[in-house]
C-alpha positions in Angstrom: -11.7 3.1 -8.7 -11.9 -0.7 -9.0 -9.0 -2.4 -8.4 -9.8 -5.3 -10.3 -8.2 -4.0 -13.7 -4.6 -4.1 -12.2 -5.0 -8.1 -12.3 -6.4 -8.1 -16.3 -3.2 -8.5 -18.7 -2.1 -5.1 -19.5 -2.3 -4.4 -23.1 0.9 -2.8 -23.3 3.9 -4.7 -22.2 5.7 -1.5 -20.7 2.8 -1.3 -18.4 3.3 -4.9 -17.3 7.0 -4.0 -16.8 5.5 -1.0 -14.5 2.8 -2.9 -12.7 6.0 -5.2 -11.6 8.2 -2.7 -10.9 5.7 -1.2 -8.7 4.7 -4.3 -6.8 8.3 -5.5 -6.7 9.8 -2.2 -5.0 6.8 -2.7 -2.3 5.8 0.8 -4.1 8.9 2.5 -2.7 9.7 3.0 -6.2 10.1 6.6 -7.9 8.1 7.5 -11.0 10.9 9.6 -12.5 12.9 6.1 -12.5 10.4 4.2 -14.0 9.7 6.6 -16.5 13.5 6.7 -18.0 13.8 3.0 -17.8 11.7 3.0 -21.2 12.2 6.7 -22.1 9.1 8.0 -21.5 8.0 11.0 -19.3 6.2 10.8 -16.3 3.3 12.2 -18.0 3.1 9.7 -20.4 3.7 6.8 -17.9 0.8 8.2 -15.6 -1.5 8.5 -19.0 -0.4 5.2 -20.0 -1.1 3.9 -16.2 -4.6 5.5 -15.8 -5.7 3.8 -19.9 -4.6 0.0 -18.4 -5.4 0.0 -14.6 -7.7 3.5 -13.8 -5.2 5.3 -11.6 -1.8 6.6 -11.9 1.4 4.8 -10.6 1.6 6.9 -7.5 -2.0 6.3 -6.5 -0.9 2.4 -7.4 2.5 2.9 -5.1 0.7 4.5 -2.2 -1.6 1.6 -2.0 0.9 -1.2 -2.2 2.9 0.4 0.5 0.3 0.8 2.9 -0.9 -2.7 2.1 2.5 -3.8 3.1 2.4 -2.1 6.4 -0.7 -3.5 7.1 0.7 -7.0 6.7 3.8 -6.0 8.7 1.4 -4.7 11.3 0.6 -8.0 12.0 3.5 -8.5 14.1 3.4 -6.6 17.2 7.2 -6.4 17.3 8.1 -3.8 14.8 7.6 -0.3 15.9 5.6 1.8 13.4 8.9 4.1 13.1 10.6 1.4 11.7 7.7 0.1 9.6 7.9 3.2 8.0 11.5 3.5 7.9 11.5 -0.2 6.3 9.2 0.4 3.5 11.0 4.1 2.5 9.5 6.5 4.1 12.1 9.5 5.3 9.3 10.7 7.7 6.7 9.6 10.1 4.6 12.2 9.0 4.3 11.1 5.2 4.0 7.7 6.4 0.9 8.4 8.4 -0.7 10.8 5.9 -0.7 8.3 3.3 -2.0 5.8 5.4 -4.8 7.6 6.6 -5.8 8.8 3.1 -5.9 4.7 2.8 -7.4 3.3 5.8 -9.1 6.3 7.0 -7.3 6.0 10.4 -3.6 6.5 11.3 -1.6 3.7 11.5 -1.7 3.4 15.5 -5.4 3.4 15.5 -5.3 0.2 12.7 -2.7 -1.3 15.3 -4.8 -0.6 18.2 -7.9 -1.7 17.1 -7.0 -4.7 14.9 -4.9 -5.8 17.9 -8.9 -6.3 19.3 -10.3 -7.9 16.5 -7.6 -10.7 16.5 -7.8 -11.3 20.3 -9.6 -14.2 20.7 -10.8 -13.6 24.0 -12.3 -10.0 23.5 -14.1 -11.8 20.3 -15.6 -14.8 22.5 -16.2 -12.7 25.6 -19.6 -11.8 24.7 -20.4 -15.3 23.5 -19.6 -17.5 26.3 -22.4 -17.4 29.9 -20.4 -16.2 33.0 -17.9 -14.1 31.2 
């Protein structure tokens, strides 16, 4: 699925109200509440969702949270508990199971290995005679 339709103008303006919602709550954000905000189900807001973007809210949610570990992951100093904690998860396990559906790795193997790419040395070690 292209992600490129969540940045066209919705057509609907609840759905521009739920694309906000979303990426305001960092995607901690339950659909049930965004649903009775407007007073629809959460069948119809996934419906609606899927017609203006190609994916449901959740699917949407899962990837904005994940996006903003990554970013946190940045930083070496938070712990990946409290990453997790931070952004709503109530379990480590449901944090790591969504970001491996995501990333394809757990979040300790993104850590671990983009903790590589960014070290300058490692990156220039092969580059420089002598080393």
């Amino acid at each position: 699925v292209s992600l490129s339709r969540v940045h066209d103008p919705p057509a609907s303006p609840g759905a521009g109200y739920w694309l906000e919602a979303v990426s305001r709550a960092g995607g901690a954000v339950r659909m049930r509440d965004l649903a009775r905000d407007p007073g629809y189900s959460d069948r119809h807001l996934n419906r609606t969702a899927r017609e203006h973007i190609g994916m449901g809210l959740k699917a949407l949610a899962r990837i904005v949270r994940v996006n903003a570990a990554c970013r946190e992951m940045l930083s070496p100093t938070p712990t990946l508990t409290a990453i997790a904690h931070g952004l709503g998860y109530h379990d480590q396990a449901h944090f790591i199971r969504d970001f491996r559906a995501i990333c394809g790795v757990t979040p300790g193997v993104y850590r671990e290995r983009m903790s590589d790419f960014y070290n300058e040395d490692l990156k220039m070690a092969g580059s420089i005679p002598g080393r």
